[in-house]
C-alpha positions as CSV (number, residue, x, y, z in Angstrom):
1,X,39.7,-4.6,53.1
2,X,41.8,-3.9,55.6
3,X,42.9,-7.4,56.5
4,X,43.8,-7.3,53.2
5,X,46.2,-4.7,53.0
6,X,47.7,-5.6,56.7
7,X,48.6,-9.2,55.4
8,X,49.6,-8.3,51.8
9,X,52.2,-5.8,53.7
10,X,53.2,-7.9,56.7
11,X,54.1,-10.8,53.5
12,X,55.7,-8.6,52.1
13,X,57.9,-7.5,55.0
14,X,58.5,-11.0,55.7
15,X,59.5,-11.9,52.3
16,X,61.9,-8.8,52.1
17,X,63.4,-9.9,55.1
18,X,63.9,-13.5,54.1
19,X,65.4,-12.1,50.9
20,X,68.1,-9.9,52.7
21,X,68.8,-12.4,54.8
22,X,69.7,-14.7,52.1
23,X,71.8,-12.5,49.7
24,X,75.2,-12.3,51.8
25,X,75.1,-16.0,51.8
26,X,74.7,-16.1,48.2
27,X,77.1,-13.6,47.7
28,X,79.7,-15.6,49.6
29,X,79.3,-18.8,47.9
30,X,79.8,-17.3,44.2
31,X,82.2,-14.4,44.5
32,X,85.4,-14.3,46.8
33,X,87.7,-11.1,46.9
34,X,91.2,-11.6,46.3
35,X,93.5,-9.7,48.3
36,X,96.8,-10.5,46.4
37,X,95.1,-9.8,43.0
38,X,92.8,-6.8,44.2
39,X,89.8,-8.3,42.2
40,X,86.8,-10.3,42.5
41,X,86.8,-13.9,40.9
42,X,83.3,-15.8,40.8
43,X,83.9,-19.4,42.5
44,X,81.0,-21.1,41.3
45,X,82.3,-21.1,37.5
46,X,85.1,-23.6,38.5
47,X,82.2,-25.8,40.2
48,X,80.3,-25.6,37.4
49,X,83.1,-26.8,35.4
50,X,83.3,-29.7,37.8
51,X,80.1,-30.4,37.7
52,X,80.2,-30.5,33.6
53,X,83.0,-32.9,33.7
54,X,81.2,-35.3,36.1
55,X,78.4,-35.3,33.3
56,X,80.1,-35.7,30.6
57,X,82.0,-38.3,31.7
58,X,79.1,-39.9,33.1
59,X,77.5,-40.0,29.6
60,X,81.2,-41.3,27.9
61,X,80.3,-44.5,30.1
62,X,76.7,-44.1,29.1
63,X,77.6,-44.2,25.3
64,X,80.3,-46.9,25.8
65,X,78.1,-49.5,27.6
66,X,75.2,-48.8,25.2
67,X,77.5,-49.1,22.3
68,X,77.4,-46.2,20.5
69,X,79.2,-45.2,17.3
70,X,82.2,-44.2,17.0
71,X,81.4,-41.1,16.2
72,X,79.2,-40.0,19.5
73,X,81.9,-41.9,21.2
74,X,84.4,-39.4,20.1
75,X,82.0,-36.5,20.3
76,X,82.0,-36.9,24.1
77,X,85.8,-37.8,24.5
78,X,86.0,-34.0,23.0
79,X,83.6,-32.4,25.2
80,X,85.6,-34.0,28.1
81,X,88.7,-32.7,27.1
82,X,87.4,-29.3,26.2
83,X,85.8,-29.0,29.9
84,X,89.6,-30.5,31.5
85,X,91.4,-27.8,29.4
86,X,88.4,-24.5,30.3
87,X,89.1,-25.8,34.2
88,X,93.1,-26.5,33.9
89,X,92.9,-22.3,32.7
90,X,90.9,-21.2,35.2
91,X,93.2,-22.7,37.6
92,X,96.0,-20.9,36.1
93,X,94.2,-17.9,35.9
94,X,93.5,-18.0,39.4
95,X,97.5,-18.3,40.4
């Protein structure tokens, strides 16, 4: 019984301490203080953007060498220029 409870807390040490060790690098890959506009912005938003662009445009080509309609073809030509206009305002909102 006691083995038990010494490895169920030294896990659990070791798992807090793997945790806290992590956060500040988390931290500083999503949010980043801006001194000129005293606030915090979250950074990963405008990568996620990216990242939703790529996509999209990858499935544009997808659609347009598997020839479909019109209609889907349109569909993603809209979702592409939805995601350019959400990233050309965060840009701006970031100035």
């Amino acid at each position: 019984m006691f083995i038990k409870v010494k490895s169920l807390m030294s896990s659990t040490v070791l798992a807090g301490t793997l945790i806290l060790s992590a956060a500040p690098a988390m931290a500083r890959d999503y949010w980043h203080w801006h001194d000129k506009d005293q606030k915090w912005e979250r950074r990963a938003d405008l990568r996620s953007d990216r990242r939703d662009l790529d996509q999209a445009r990858r499935q544009l080509e997808y659609d347009r060498t598997h020839h479909a309609s019109r209609r889907t073809i349109a569909q993603d030509e809209t979702r592409i220029s939805d995601i350019e206009r959400d990233i050309r305002a965060d840009v701006h909102a970031q100035r």
